[in-house]
C-alpha positions as semicolon CSV with decimal commas, in nm:
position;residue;x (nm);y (nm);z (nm)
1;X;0,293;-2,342;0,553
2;X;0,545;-2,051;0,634
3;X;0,734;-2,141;0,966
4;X;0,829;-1,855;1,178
5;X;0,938;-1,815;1,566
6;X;0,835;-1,462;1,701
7;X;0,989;-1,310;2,028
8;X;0,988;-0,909;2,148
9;X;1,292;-0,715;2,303
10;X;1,243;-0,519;2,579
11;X;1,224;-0,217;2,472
12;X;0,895;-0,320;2,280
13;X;1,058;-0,406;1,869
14;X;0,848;-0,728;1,788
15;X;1,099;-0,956;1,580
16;X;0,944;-1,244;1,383
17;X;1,207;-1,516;1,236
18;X;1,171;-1,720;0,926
19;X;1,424;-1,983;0,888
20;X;1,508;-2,121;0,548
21;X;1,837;-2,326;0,519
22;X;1,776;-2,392;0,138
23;X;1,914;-2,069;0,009
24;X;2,255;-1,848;0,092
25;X;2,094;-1,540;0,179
26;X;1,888;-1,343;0,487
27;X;1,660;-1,098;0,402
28;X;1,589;-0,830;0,660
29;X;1,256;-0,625;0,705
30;X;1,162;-0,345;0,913
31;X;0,799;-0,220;0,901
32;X;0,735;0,093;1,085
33;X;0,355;0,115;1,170
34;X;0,364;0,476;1,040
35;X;0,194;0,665;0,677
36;X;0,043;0,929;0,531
37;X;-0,290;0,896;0,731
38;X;-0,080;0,958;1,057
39;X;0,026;1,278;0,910
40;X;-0,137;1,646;1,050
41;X;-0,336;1,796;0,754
42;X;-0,087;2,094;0,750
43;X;0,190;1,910;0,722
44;X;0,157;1,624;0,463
45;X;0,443;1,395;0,268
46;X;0,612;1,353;0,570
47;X;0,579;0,963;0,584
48;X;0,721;0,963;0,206
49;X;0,984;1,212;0,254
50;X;1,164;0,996;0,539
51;X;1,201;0,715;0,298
52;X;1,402;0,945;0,177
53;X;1,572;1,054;0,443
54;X;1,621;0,695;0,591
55;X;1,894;0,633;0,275
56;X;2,087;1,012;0,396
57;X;2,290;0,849;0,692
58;X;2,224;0,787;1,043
59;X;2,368;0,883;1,348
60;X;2,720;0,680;1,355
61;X;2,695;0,563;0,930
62;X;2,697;0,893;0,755
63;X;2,647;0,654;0,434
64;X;2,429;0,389;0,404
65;X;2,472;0,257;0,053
66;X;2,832;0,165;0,052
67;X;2,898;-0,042;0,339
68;X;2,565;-0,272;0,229
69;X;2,703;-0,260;-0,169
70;X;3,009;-0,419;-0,030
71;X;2,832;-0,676;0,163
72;X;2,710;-0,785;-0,138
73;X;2,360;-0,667;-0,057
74;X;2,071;-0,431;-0,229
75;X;1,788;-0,271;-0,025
76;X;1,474;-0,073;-0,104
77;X;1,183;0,087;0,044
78;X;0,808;0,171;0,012
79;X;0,569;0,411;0,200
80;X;0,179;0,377;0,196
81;X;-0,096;0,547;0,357
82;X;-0,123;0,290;0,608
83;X;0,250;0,212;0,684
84;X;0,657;0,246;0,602
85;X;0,849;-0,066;0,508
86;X;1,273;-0,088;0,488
87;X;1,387;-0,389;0,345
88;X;1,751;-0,551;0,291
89;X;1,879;-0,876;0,096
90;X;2,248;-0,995;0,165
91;X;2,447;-1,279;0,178
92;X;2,399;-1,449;0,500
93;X;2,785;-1,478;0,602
94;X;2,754;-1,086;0,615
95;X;2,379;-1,056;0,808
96;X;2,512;-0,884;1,066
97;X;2,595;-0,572;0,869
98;X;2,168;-0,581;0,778
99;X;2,153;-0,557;1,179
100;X;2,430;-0,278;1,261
101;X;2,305;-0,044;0,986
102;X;1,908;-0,036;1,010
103;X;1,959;-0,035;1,420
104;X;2,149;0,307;1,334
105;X;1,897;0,397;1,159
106;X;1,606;0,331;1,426
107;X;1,842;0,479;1,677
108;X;1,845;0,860;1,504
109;X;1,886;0,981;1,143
110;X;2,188;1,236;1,087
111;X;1,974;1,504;1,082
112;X;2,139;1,829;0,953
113;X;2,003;2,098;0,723
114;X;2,204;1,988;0,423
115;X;2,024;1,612;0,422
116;X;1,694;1,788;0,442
117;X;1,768;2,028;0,167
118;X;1,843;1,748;-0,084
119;X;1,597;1,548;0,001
120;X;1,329;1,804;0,018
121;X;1,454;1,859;-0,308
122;X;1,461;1,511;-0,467
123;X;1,059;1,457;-0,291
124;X;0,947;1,782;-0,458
125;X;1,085;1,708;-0,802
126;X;0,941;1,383;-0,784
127;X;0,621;1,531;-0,669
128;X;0,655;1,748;-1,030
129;X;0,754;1,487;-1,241
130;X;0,486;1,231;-1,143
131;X;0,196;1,432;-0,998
132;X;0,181;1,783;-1,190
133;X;0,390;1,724;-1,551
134;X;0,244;1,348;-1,595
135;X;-0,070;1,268;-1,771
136;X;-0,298;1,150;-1,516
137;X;-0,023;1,213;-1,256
138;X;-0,324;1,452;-1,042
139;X;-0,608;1,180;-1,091
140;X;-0,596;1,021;-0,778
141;X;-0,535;1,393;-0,567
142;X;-0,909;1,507;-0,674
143;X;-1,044;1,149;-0,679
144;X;-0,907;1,096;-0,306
145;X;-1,071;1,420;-0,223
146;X;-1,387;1,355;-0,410
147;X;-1,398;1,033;-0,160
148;X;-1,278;1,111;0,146
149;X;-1,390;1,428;0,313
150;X;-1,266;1,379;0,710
151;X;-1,040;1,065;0,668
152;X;-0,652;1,150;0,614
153;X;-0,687;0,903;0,329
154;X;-0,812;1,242;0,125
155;X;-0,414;1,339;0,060
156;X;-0,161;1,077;-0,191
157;X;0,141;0,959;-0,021
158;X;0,351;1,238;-0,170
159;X;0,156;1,468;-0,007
160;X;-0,148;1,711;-0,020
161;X;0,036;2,005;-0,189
162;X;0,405;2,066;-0,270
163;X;0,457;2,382;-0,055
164;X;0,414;2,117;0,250
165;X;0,758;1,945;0,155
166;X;0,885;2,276;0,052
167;X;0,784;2,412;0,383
168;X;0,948;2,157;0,627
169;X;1,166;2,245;0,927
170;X;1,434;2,067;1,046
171;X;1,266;2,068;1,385
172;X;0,922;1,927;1,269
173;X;1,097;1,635;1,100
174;X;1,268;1,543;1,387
175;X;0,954;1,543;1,586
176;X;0,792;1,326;1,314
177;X;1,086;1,087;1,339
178;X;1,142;1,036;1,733
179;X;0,713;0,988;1,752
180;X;0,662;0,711;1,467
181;X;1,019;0,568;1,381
182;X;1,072;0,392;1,727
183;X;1,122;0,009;1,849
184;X;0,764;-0,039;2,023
185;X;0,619;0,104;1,669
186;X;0,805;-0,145;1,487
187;X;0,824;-0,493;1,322
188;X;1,098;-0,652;1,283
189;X;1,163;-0,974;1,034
190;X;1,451;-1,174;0,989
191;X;1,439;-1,484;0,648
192;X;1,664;-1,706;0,554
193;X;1,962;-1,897;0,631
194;X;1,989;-1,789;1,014
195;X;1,884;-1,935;1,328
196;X;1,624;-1,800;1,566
197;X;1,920;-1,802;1,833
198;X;2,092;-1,585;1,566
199;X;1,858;-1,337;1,547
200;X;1,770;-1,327;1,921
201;X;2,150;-1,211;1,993
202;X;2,184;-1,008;1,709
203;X;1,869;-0,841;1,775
204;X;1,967;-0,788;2,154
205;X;2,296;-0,668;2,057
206;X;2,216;-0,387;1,823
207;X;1,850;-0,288;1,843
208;X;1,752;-0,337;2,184
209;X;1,946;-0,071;2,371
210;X;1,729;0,182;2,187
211;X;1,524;0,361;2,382
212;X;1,148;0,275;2,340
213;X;1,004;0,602;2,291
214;X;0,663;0,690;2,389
215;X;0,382;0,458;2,258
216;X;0,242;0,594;1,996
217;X;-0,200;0,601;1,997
218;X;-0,335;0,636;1,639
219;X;-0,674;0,847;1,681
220;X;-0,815;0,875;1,349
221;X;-1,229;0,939;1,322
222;X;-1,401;0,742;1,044
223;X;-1,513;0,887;0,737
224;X;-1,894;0,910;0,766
225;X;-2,099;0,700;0,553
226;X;-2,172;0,802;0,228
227;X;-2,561;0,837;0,135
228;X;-2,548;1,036;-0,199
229;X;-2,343;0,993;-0,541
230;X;-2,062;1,244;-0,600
231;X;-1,950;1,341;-0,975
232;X;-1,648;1,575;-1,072
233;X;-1,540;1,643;-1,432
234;X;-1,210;1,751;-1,545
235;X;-1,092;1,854;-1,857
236;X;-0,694;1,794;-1,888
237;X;-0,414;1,770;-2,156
238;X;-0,388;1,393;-2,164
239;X;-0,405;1,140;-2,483
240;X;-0,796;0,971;-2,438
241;X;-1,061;1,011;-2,134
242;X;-1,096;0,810;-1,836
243;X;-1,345;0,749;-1,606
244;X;-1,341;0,647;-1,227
245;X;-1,575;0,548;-1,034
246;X;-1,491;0,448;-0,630
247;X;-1,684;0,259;-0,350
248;X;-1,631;0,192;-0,018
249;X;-1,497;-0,138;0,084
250;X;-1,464;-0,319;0,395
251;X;-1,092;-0,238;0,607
252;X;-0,851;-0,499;0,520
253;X;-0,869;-0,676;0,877
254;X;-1,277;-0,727;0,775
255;X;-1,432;-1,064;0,665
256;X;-1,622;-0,840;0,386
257;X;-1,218;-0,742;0,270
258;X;-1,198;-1,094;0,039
259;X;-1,560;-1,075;-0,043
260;X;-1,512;-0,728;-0,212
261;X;-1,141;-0,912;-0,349
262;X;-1,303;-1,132;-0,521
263;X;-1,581;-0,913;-0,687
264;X;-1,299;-0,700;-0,838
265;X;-1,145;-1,043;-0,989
266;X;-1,526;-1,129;-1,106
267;X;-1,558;-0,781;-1,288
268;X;-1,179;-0,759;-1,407
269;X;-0,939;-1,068;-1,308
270;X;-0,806;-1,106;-1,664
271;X;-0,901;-1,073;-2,046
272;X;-1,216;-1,318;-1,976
273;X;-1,340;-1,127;-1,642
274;X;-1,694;-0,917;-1,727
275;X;-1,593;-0,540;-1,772
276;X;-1,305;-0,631;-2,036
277;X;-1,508;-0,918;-2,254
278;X;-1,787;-0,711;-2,277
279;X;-1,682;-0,347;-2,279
280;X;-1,348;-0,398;-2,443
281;X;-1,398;-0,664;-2,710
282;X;-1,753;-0,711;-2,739
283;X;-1,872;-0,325;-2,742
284;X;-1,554;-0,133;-2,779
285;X;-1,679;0,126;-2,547
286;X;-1,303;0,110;-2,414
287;X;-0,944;0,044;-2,511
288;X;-0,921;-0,067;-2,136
289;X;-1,103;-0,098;-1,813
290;X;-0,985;-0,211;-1,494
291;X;-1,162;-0,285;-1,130
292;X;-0,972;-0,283;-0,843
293;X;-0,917;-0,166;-0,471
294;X;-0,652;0,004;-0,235
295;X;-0,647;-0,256;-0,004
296;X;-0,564;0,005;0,248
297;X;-0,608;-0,108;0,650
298;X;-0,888;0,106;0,727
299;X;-1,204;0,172;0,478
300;X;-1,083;0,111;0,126
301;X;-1,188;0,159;-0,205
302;X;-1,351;-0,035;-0,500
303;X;-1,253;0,129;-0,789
304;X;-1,342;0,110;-1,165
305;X;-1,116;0,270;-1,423
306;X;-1,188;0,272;-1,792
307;X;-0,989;0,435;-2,071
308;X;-1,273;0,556;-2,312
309;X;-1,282;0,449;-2,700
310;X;-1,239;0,731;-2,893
311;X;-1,628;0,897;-3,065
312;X;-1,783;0,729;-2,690
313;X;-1,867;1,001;-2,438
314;X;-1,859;0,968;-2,074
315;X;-2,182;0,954;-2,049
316;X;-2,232;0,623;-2,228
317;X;-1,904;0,480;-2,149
318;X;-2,054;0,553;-1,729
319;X;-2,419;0,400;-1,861
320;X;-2,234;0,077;-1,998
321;X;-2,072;0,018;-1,672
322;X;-2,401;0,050;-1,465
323;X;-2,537;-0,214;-1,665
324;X;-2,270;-0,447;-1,585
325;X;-2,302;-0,391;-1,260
326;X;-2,667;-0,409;-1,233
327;X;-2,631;-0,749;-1,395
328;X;-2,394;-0,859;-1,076
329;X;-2,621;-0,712;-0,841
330;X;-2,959;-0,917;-0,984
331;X;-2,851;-1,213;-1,074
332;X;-2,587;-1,443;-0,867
333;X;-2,304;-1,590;-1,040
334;X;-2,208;-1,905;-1,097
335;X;-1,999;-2,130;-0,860
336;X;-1,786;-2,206;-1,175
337;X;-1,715;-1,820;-1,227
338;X;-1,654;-1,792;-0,847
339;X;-1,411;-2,082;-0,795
340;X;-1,223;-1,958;-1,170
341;X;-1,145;-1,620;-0,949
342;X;-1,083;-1,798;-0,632
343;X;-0,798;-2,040;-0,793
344;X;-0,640;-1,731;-0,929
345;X;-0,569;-1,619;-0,576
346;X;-0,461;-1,928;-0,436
347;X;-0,154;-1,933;-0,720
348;X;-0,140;-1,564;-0,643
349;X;-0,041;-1,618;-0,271
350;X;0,163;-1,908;-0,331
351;X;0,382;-1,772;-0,610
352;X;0,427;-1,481;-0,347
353;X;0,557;-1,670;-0,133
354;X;0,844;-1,833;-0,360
355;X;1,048;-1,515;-0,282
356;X;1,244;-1,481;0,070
357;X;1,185;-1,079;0,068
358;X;0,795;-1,144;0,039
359;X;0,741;-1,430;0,274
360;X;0,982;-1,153;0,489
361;X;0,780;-0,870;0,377
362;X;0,429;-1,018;0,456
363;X;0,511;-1,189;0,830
364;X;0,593;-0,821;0,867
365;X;0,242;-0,720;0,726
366;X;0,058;-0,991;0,877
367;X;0,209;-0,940;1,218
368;X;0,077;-0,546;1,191
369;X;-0,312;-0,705;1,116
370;X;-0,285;-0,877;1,404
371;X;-0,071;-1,196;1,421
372;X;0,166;-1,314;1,161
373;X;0,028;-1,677;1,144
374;X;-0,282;-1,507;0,976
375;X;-0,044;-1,538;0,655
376;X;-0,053;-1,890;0,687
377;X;-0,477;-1,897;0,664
378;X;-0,494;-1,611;0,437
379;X;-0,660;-1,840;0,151
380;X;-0,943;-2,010;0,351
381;X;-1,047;-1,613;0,420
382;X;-1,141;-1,641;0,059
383;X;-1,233;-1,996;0,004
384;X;-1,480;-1,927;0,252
385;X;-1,675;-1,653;0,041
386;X;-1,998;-1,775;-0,093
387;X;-2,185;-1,699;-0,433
388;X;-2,439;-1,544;-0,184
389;X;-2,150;-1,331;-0,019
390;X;-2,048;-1,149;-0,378
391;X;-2,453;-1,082;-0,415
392;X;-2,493;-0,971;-0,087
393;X;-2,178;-0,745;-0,116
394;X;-2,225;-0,662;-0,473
395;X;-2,578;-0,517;-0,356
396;X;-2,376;-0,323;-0,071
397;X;-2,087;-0,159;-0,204
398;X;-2,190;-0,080;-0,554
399;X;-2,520;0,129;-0,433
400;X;-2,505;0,436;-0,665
401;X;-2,532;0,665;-0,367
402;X;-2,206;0,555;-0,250
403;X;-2,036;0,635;-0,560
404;X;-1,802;0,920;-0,631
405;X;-1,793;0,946;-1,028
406;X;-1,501;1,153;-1,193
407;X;-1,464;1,236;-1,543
408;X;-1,114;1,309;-1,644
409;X;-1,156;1,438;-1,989
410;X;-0,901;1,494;-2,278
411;X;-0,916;1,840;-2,397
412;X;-1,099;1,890;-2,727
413;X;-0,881;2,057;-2,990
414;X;-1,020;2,420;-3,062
């Protein structure tokens, strides 16, 4: 049971506190409610590029780094689709210093053409070197459009294209920062060796005279329902052929979210899960095969991935996997082979939570679902999934006519 005292400032920043007296440090997360789906089609990699920008100086701390390296602290940061997430570790003596630099932050970036420049320049050279010059890098650009076809789930984090990042003006990032990166579209969560009354001050002192913006209202239509398969083939330079295949899956606030969970743990939790005991070592159809999903807050995906033996064509390698999945969807598995999958979870979430940053990083999450004590019941959402669930699920999501089916082919020698 994670322990946790929640409380909102006035100008709208929720702050959640976890207090842990058993260790020396505080760990300090801020999740913006703010990604790559919130992004206008024209003007993608936005999110991405201010987690850049975030680490080029704010207002009143032209550098962030140094004043947090002498603290004694380290800091990262992540962007998704869904959401933006800043986190800081320190020693606790120095917490304060977690509170004075990410309220500068919050409060406005120093934005200046120079900052841009670089970091325009560091996003699209990162867009190169992982998206057009690796192998694979592009697999998940044409799969995500393959999928999605209204949803801004259709363009990677990164972006759509590189001229986007290339493109960007001064005065559209700006506008992008004072819409998503304010208090009342935040999450604040303070772990570790600090009191609640701590916090409370510390938060009123340096965050809540920051104006609350205006409230941000996501309006994002669904993707519409998907009634016949899709199939693209590639041919690229890249060492051996893979196939995808992607579903639809329940959003991540659903009931039918740990149903699909566990089915991806059922076909690929491990070297004794279905895909990889019988395509990998029984038939050798592949050198490796994965199912898995994007766990993304809206309308996710179920996705297969299998690295093709070499002499096996895509064809047969695609064939093999129906039958697997045939098998799940006519005959119900066992309660052994359910509760194997669900016990795998449960020391999943509870190794998670041996580390302050995660149980700091997930009442963050949680609290964006819907209510941060949801962390706290997360396991009963799967110990309650039936063997009847996975068949009824099984039956639903892996429907050939809601597949999309890409072939990303290694290029035959001439």
């Amino acid at each position: 049971m994670i322990h946790y005292n929640k409380f909102t400032l006035k100008n709208g920043l929720k702050v959640i506190v976890h207090e842990d007296f058993s260790t020396p440090m505080v760990a300090m997360n801020i999740l913006y409610d703010v990604g790559a789906k919130d992004e206008s089609p024209h003007q993608t990699g936005f999110a991405h590029l201010f987690e850049h920008l975030m680490f080029g100086g704010s207002i009143n701390i032209p550098e962030y780094d140094e004043p947090l390296q002498n603290a004694g602290g380290e800091n990262n940061a992540y962007t998704t689709n869904d959401l933006t997430n800043y986190y800081i570790q320190l020693p606790a003596k120095n917490a304060e210093i977690a509170f004075w630099l990410e309220s500068d932050r919050m409060l406005s970036l120093a934005f200046g053409e120079k900052s841009l420049d670089v970091q325009r320049k560091v996003v699209c050279e990162e867009f190169k070197e992982h998206y057009i010059n690796k192998p694979y890098g592009d697999a998940w650009k044409y799969l995500r459009e393959l999928v999605y076809t209204q949803h801004p789930y259709q363009w990677m984090t990164i972006g759509k294209e590189l001229s986007h990042i290339e493109n960007a003006q001064l005065q559209d990032v700006k506008n992008f920062f004072f819409k998503h990166y304010r208090p009342q579209n935040a999450i604040l969560c303070v772990a570790g060796n600090i009191t609640t009354e701590k916090v409370k001050e510390l938060s009123e002192k340096w965050f809540e005279p920051i104006e609350a913006g205006e409230k941000y209202n996501r309006n994002i239509a669904d993707e519409p329902e998907q009634t016949s398969a899709r199939k693209l083939v590639l041919e690229k330079e890249v060492p051996v052929s893979v196939i995808y295949k992607a579903y639809p899956m329940a959003a991540r606030r659903e009931k039918n979210y740990y149903v699909a969970d566990l089915i991806s743990d059922v076909l690929s939790g491990g070297n004794s899960a279905r895909l990889h005991q019988r395509l990998v070592k029984e038939q050798k159809l592949f050198s490796q095969i994965d199912c898995y999903h994007t766990g993304s807050v809206e309308k996710g995906l179920l996705v297969i991935e299998g690295k093709i033996s070499e002499g096996i064509t895509a064809e047969q390698a695609d064939a093999a996997i129906e039958k697997e999945l045939d098998l799940l969807k006519s005959e119900k598995i066992a309660e052994t082979e359910l509760e194997k999958v669900k016990t795998k979870i449960e020391s999943m979430l509870a190794f998670e939570d041996l580390s302050l940053l995660n149980r700091a990083n997930n009442l963050a999450f949680y609290e964006l679902l819907g209510d941060a004590s949801q962390m706290n019941t997360e396991f009963e959402n799967y110990n309650q999934v039936t063997v009847d669930d996975i068949f009824e699920q099984a039956n639903e999501i892996l429907n050939p006519n809601k597949c999309s089916t890409m072939y990303y082919l290694a290029k035959k020698a001439n």
